[in-house]
N, C-alpha and C positions, 0 to 999 in steps of 0.2 A: 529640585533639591535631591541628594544623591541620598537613596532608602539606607535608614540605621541597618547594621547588620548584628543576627541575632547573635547573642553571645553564648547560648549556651542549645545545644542539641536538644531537641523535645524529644521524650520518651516517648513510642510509640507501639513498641511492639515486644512482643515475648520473646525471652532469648529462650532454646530447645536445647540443654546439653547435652551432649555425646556420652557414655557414663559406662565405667569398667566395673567389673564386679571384683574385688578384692580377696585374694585367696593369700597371703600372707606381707606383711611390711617386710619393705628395708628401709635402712637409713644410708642416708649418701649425705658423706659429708662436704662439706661447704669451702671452698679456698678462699673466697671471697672475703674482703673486710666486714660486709655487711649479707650475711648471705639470704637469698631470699627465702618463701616459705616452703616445708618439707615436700621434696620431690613425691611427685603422682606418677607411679609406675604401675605395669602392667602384673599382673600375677606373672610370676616366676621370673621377672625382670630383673636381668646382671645389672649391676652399674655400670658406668662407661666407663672405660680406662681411663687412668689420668692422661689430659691433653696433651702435646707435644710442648714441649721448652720452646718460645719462642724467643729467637735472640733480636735484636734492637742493636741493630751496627747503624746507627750514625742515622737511625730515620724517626726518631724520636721530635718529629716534626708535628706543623700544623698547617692548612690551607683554608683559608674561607670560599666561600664556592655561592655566587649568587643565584636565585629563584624568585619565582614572582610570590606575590602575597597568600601563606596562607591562608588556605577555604575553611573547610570540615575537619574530618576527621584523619587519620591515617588508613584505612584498612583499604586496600587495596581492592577488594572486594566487592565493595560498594559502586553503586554508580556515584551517589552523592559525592563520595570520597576521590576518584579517580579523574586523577591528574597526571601530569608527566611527572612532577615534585615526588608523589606518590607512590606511584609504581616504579620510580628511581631507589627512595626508600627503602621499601618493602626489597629490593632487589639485590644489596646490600647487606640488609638486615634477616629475613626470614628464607629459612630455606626453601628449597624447589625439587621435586621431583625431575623435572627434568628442562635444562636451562638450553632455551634457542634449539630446542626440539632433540638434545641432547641428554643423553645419560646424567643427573650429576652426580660422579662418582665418590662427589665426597661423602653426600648422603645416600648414597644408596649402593650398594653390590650388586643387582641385580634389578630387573623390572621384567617381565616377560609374560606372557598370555600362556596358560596352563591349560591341561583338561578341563571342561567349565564342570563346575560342580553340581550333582542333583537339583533340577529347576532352574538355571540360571543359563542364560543364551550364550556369556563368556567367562571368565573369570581370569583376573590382573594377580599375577605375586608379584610383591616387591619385596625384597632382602633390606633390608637398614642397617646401615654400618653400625657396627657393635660400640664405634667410638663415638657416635652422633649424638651429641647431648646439646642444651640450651644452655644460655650463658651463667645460668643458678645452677648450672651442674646434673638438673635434670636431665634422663635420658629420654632422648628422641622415640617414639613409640607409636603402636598401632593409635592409640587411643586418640592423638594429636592429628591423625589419616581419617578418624571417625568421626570428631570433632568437627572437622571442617568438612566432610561430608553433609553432614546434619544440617550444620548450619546454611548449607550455602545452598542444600535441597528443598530447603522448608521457609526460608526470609525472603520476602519481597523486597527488592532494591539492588539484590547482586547482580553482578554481571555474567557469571558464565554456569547460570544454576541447570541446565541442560543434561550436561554430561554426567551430573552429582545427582540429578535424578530417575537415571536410568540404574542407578545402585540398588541394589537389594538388601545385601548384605558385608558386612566387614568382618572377616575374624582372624585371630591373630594366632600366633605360636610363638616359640623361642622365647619367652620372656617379650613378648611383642615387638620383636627385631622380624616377622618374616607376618608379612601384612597379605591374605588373599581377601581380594574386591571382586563380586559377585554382582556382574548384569543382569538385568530381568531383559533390555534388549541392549543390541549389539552398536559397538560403538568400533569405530575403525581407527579411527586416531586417535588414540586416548595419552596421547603425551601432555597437551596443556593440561589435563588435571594432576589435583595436589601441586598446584603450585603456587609460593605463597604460605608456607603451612604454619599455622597460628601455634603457640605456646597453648594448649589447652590445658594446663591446670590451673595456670594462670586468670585469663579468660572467661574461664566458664565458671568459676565460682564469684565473678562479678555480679553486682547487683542491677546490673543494665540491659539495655537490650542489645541483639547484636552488631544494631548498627551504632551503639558507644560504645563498644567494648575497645577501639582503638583508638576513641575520642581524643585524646590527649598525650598518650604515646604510645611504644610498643614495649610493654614489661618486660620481655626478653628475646633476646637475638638468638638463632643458632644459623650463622653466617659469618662472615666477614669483621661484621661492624655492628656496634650495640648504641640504641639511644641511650647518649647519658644526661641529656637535658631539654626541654621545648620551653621556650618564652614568648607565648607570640604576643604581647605588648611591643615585646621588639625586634620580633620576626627572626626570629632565630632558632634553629634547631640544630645540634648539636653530636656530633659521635665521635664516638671514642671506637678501636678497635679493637676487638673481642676477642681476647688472651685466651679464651675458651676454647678457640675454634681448633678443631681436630684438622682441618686441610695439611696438604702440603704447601698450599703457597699461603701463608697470613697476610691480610695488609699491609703496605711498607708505608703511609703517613698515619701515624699516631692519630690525630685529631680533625675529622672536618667538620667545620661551620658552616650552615648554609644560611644565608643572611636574604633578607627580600631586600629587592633594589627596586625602590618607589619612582625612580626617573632614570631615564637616558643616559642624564648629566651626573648623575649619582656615580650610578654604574663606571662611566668612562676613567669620572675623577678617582676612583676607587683602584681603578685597573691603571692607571695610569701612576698612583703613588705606590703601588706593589700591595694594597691593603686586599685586594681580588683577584684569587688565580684564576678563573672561572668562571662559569655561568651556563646555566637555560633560560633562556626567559621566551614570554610573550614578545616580537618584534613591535615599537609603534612607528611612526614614520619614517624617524632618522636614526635609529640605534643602530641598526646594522653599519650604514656606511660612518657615524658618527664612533663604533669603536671599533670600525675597520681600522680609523689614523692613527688610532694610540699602538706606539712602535712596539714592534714583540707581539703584536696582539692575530690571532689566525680565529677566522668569523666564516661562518658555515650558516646555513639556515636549510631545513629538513623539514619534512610535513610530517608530522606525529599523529597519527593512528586512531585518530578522534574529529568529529561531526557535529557539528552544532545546529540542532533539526528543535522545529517547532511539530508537539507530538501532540495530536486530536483523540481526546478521550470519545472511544467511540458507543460507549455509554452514555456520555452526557445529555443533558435533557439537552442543549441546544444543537448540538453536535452528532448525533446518534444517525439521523439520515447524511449521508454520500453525496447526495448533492449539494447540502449545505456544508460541505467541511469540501467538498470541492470550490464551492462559491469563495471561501474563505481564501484558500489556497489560490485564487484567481487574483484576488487584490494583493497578495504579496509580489512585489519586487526582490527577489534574492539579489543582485549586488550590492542594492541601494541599501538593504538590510545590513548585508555581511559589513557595506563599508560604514556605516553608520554604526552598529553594533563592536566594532574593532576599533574602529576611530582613524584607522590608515586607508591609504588606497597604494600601500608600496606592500611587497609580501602578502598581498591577499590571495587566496584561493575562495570566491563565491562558489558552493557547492553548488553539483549538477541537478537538475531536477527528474525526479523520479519521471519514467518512461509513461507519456498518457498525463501528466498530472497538470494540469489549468496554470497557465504563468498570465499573466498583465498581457496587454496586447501593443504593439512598437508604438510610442510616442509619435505623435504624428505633428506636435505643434509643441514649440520650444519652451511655453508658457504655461502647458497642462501637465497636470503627473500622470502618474498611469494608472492611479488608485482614482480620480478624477474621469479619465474613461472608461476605465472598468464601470463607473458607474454611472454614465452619463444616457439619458435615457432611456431607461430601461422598460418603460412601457410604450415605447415607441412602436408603431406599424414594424414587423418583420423584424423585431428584437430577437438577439439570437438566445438560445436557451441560457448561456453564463450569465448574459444579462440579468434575465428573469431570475437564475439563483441568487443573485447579487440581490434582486428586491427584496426575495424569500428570507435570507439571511438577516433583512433589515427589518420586515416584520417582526419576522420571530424574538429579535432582541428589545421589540418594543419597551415589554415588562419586565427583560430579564436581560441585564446588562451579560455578554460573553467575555469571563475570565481569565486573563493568559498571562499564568504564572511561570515562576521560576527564581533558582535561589537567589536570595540578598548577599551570598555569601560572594557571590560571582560574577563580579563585573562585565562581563562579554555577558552574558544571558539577560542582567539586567537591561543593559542598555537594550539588547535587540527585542525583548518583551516591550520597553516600552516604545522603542519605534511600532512594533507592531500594533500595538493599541493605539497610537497615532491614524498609522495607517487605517485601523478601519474605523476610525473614528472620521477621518477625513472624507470616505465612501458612504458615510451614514449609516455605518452598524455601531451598535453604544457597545462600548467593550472597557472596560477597565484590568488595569495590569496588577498581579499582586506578585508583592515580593516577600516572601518567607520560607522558612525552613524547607529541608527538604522532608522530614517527617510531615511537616503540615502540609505539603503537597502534596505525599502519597494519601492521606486522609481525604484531601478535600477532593482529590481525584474518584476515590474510591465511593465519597458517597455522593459526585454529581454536583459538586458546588464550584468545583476549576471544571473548565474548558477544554484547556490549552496548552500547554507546557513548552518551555524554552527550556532546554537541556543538553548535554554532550553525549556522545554517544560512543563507543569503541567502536570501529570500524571493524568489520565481519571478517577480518582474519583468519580463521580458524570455523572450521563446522560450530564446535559448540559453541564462540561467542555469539554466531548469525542464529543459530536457532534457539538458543535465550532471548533474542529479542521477539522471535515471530510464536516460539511455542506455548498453547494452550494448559492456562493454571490460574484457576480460581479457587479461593478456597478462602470462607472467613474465619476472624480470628476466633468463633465460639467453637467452631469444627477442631479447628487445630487444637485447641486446650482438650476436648471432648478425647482426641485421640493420643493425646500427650496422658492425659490419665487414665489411658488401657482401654478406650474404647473401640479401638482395631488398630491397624496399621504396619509396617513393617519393621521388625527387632533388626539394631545391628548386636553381630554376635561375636562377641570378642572372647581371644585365649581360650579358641577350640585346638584341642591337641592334635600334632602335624598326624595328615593321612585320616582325621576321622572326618566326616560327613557332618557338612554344618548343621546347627542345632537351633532351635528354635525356641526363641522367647514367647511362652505362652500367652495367648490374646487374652487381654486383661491380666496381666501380670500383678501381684497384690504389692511388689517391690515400690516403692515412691520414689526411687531414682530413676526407671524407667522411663527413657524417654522414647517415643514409637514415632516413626514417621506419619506421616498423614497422604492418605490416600482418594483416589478419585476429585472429579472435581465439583465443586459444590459452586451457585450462582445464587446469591442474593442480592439486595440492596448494603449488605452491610459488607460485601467482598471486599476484601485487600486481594489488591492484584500485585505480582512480579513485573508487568510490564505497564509504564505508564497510561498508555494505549490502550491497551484491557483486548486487541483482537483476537476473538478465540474462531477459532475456523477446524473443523475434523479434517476437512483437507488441507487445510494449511501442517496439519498437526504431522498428517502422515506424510506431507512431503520432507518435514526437517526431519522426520526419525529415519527415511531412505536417504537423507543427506548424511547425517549421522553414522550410519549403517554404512557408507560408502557406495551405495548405487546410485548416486548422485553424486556429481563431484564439485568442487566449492564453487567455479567458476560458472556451469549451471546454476546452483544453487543462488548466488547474487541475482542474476538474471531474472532468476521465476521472481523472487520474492522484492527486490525491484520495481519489477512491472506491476506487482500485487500491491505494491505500495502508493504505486500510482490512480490505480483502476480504481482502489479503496478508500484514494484520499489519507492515506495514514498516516503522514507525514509532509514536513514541508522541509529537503532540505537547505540549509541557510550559510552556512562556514565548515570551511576544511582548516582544522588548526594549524597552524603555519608556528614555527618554533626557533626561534636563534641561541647556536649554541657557540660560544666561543670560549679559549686559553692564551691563557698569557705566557710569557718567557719562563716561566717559575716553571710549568707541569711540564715533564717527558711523559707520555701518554702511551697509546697502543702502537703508535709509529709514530715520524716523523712530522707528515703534512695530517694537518684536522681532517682533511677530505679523505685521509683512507682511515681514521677511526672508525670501525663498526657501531651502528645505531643501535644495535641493541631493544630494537623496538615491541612493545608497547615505552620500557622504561627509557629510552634515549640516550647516550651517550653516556651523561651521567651514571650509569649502571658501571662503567668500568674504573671506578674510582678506586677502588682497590686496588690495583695492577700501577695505578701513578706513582712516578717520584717527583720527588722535590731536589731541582738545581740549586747548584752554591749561589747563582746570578740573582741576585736580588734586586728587583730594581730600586733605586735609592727614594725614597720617599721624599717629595717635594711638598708635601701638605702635611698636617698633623690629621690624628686618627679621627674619625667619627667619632661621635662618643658611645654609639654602640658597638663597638670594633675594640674588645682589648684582647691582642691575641694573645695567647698562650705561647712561652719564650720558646724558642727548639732546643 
């Protein structure tokens, strides 16, 4: 029976706001029919200019655009969260410091590396367009740079907290249009941060933690395109385009729907009545060639930037020794996993196994599996060591069945969680698979009660995503409040006047808005960890900060930490995400042929929805509509 999935996010953790200190109001008024709540500016903050006049010559249109089934949340940020849907979203909607390792110049005039300032190994300015406001008319500002600093340095569960950790300090000038970021150590590439940058006024006076603060949508865009609706009863998310936005190029279709397409057959019939311009989806067996036929239709399929890896708490009371989470790693089959976990054997990519790391051994007889002689007698005369870990493994779960979770929300992870519990249940190790939240996984990780975890993972693109996953940070959640209420830590220091020497928020500050970072690492039983995993190594630590730093370069860098994943047993990996993305006759896109559209990756194709038009050729509808399909007239 296929596991209920939870319907609502568990509360798990403290959100830390970012917090400006107020040296006099303005008021910015509102264009909007319903405007949202009074803009949160920086002391001495202009307002933005009114936006540019956008004209609407004959594109006052709509496209639905299919996806697979909402998961979580939306924050981009998140592992829980991170999808290709996702970071297609977020791509569209919130701005970026710098887009495909590019300036972007809508939001910003400048970014460049300065004198580092008194104690700081580098220091970043960035200029913000004076016209860069959020879709409430809010203006764009340091605070919303510090915001998401905070958050993404101090929350267990984000994806690229790395490069956000090695910040010191924030402080602003210009009415907080001229943002300097202050290293404690040196960072070489620092174009993927701030990217993504969250509405914090919004945000941060929410009553949640930071992994719901996007739970259900995005309160405001300053991009392209703003959420104007989420129904996920009926899988529908909704934008409208953001009359706000200060660019020179605006959106040219008024409206996109992104609908999940629950089947193959859905999908084609959809695309095939003119009801679907679009799509990304998950491939399963026949979609691809199945909405190759339908006429007009141009089908691509691209590996999107994500790993689906079974990750070994190396805390865990069963799991804690190397040789057992090697043992474990012996009984898995990665194809049998990947194809069973997917459900196709067409468009699979089974991912490579880490360098050194224990696979199954060749089937030698057409009627045994491999989990079968992995564990066939293993106290036999001249047993080879794997064997005997295979026994060791099976002792130890006598009394303690080994847990290997992963979310409900997520059908590929479900499925391959419970093959793997099959699996070693077939070998005689007692293991039970648990399917719930992803908050209740970082909990039960943290204190020893999961195992195991089935999860996605971004692919090490970038320094800072590879060394978020490998870099050392414990820290529990009593520590973190201890230093959130002044008991040390590092002040950011906003709306210090240009050319003065940053300033320092005194330790133990008596202000209650004060929020301090949290420093050093602290190891309990009650840790909340950032990485599933929990491995904390001093040398592992200081090889990602020379990765970081640039004396190490990324393609080293995979290699060491690879091999270290092997030797450690840290992981198992399982599936390379494989992605099909195709258009119909309706969209003229970034060129002619789908195959020279830019991927745009981590976000995928979809990320260029903005730059689409809509042809007069419609194709004639030979079906009536779905009933969740009522478009909006052009």
């Amino acid at each position: 029976m296929k596991p209920q999935r939870p319907t609502r996010r568990v509360r798990s953790r403290r959100t830390f706001a970012a917090v400006v200190s107020v040296g006099l109001s303005l008021s910015v008024a509102a264009c909007a029919a319903r405007p949202g709540p009074p803009p949160v500016v920086d002391p001495g903050a202009h307002a933005a200019p009114p936006p540019p006049q956008v004209q609407h010559v004959n594109q006052q249109r709509s496209i639905t655009i299919g996806i697979d089934s909402l998961r979580n949340g939306f924050n981009p940020h998140l592992i829980a969260d991170d999808d290709a849907f996702t970071q297609a979203l977020a791509r569209l909607v919130l701005p970026s410091a710098f887009v495909d390792g590019v300036l972007n110049k809508d939001l910003l005039n400048g970014a460049t590396e300065v004198p580092a300032a008194a104690g700081a190994a580098m220091t970043v300015r960035y200029i913000i367009n004076p016209a860069a406001q959020w879709s409430d008319g809010t203006p764009i500002t340091g605070t919303d740079f510090a915001y998401l600093a905070q958050q993404l340095a101090n929350q267990p569960g984000v994806e690229d907290s790395a490069g956000y950790r090695a910040i010191s300090n924030i402080r602003t000038s210009n009415g907080g249009k001229t943002v300097d970021v202050d290293f404690d150590t040196p960072i070489k590439d620092w174009t993927p941060l701030f990217s993504n940058i969250l509405p914090s006024h919004l945000v941060r006076v929410l009553d949640v933690p930071f992994d719901q603060v996007l739970g259900d949508t995005i309160p405001a865009s300053g991009n392209l395109y703003m959420v104007k609706g989420v129904d996920r009863a009926r899988g529908l998310v909704t934008l409208a385009r953001n009359d706000r936005y200060w660019g020179p190029n605006p959106a040219k279709i008024e409206l996109l729907t992104f609908k999940t397409i629950r089947s193959t057959a859905e999908g084609s019939e959809m695309l095939r009545s003119g009801q679907l311009a679009a799509a990304d989806l998950t491939p399963d067996q026949t979609s691809k060639e199945s909405y190759s036929l339908v006429p007009g239709t141009q089908v691509i399929d691209y590996q999107h930037p994500a790993r689906l890896d079974l990750d070994f708490s190396v805390t865990s009371p069963l799991l804690s020794s190397v040789d057992l989470r090697r043992a474990v790693a012996s009984l898995i089959d990665i194809p049998t996993v990947a194809r069973l976990a997917s459900g196709r054997t067409s468009d699979l990519t089974p991912a490579q196994p880490w360098p050194g790391l224990p696979t199954p051994p060749p089937q030698t007889e057409q009627d045994q599996t491999p989990t079968e002689q992995a564990g066939e007698n293993p106290t036999a005369p001249n047993a080879d060591p794997a064997a005997q870990s295979v026994e060791n493994l099976k002792n130890a779960t006598t009394n303690r069945q080994l847990v290997v979770a992963a979310d409900a929300s997520d059908d590929v992870a479900v499925a391959a969680a419970l093959t793997i519990a099959d699996v070693l249940q077939a070998a005689g190790v007692q293991a039970q698979p648990l399917l719930t939240s992803p908050a209740a996984i970082s909990a039960g990780v943290s204190t020893g009660t999961i195992d195991a975890v089935v999860s996605w993972h971004r692919a090490g693109t970038n320094p800072v995503i590879l060394a978020s996953q490998f870099q050392c940070d414990h820290f529990t959640v009593d520590d973190a409040r201890a230093h959130a209420d002044g008991a040390g830590g590092r002040p950011v220091v906003l709306d210090t006047p240009a050319g003065a020497q940053p300033s320092q928020t005194p330790t133990g500050s008596a202000d209650p808005a004060v929020t301090l970072l949290p420093e050093g690492d602290v190891e309990t039983p009650t840790t909340t960890r950032r990485t599933l995993g929990g491995w904390c190594d001093p040398d592992t630590d200081a090889f990602v900060s020379q990765m970081l730093a640039g004396t190490v370069d990324i393609a080293q860098g995979r290699q060491h930490l690879a091999e270290l994943s092997g030797k450690q047993a840290l992981s198992v990996p399982l599936l390379e995400q494989q992605r099909l993305f195709l258009v119909g006759s309706t969209i003229l896109g970034p060129a002619p042929e789908l195959t020279q559209w830019p991927l745009l990756l981590p976000a995928g194709p979809l990320a260029s929805a903005g730059s689409w038009t809509k042809t007069q050729d419609t194709p004639n509808r030979n079906t009536a509509p779905t009933p969740d399909e009522k478009q909006p007239k052009p």
